[in-house]
C-alpha positions as CSV (number, residue, x, y, z in Angstrom):
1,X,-0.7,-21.3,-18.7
2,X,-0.6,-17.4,-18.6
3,X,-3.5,-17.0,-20.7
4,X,-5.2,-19.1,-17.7
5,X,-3.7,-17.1,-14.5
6,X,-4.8,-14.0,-15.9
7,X,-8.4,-14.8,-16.9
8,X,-8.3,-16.1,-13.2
9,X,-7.1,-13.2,-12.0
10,X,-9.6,-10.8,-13.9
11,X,-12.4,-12.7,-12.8
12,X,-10.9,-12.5,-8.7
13,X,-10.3,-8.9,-9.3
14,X,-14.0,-8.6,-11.0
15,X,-15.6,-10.5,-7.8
16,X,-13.3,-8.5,-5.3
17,X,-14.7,-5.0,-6.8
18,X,-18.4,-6.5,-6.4
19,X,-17.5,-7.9,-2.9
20,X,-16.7,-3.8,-2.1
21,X,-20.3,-3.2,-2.7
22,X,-21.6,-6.7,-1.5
23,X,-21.5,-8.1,2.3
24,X,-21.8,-11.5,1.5
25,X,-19.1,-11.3,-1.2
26,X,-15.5,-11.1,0.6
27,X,-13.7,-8.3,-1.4
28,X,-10.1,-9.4,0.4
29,X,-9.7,-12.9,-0.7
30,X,-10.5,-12.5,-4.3
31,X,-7.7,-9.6,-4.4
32,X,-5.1,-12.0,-2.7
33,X,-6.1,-14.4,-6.0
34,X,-6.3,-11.6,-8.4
35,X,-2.4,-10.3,-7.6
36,X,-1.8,-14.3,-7.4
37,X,-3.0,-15.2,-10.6
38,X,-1.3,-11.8,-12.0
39,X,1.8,-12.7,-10.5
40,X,2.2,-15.6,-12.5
41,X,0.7,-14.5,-15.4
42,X,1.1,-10.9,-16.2
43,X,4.0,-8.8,-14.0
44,X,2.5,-5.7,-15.9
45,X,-1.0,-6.7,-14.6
46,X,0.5,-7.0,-10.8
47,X,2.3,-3.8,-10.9
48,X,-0.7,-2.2,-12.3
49,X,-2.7,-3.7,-9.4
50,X,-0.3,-2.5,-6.7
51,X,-0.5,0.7,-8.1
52,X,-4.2,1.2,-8.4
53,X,-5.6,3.9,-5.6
54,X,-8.3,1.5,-4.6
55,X,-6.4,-2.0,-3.7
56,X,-2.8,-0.4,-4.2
57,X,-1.7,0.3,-0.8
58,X,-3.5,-2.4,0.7
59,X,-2.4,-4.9,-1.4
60,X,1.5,-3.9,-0.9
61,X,0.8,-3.9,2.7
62,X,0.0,-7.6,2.6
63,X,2.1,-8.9,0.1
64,X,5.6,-7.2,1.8
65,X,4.4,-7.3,5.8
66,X,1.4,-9.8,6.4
67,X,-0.5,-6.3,7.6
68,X,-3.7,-5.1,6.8
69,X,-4.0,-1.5,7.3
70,X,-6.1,0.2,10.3
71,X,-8.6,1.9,8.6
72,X,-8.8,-0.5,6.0
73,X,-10.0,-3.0,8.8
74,X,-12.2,-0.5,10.2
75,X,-13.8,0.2,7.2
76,X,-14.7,-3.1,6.4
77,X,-16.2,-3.9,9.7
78,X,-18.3,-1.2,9.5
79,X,-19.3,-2.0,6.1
80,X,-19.9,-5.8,6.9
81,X,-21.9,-5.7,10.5
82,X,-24.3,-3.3,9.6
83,X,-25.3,-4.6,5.8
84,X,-25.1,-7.9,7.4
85,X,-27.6,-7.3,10.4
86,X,-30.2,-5.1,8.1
87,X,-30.4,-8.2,5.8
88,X,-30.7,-10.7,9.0
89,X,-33.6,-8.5,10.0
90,X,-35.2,-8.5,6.9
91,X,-35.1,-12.6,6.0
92,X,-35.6,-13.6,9.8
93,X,-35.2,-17.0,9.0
94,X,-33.4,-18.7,11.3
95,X,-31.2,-20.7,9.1
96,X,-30.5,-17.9,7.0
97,X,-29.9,-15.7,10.1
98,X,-27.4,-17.9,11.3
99,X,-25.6,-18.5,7.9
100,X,-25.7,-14.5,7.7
101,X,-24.4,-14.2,11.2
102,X,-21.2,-16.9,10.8
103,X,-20.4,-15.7,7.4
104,X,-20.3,-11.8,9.0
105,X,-17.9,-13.6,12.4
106,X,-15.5,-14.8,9.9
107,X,-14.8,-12.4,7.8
108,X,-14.2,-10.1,10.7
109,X,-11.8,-12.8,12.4
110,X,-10.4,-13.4,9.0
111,X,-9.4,-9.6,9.2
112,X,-9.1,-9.2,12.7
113,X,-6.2,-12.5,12.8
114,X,-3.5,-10.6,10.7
115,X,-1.7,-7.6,12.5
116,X,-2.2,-3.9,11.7
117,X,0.0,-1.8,10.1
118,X,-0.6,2.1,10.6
119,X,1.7,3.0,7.6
């Protein structure tokens, strides 16, 4: 069962890296699973996680307060709108549009719903 929480977790962490580089790809929820999975299957792999510079600080953030840090909310909304209304310009198909439009509205109540932490 290890074996299995870790190649889950790999594979999260693998899609949350992409998801930094991707709009449509939620980087946040696939690092929730990633320290998850490693949680239960590898307590090296979830300190090593915590640790990391990129996801480190955030991650503790969550896990200990149920915060998501200022900037890191700022970041990603500036990240997300932007990305997300270039690529709504360029298909303008309506259905798309509107799939591109809901997807960008919940992530950014996703992030805005949990409370900030300035630490």
């Amino acid at each position: 069962m290890k074996l299995f929480f870790n190649i889950v977790g790999a594979l999260a962490l693998l899609l949350a890296i992409i998801g930094i580089f991707l709009p449509l790809l939620p980087t946040t929820p696939f690092l929730l699973l990633a320290s998850a999975c490693f949680l239960r299957g590898s307590k090296t792999m979830h300190a090593w996680l915590r640790q990391t510079p990129l996801f480190g600080k955030i991650l503790t953030e969550f896990e200990e307060h149920r915060t998501i840090p200022v900037r890191a909310k700022i970041i990603a909304l500036l990240m997300i709108w932007p990305s997300m209304l270039f690529s709504m310009y360029m298909v303008q198909r309506l259905p798309l549009v509107i799939m591109l439009f809901a997807i960008a509205v919940g992530v950014s109540f996703y992030l805005l719903r949990f409370p900030s932490s300035i630490r």
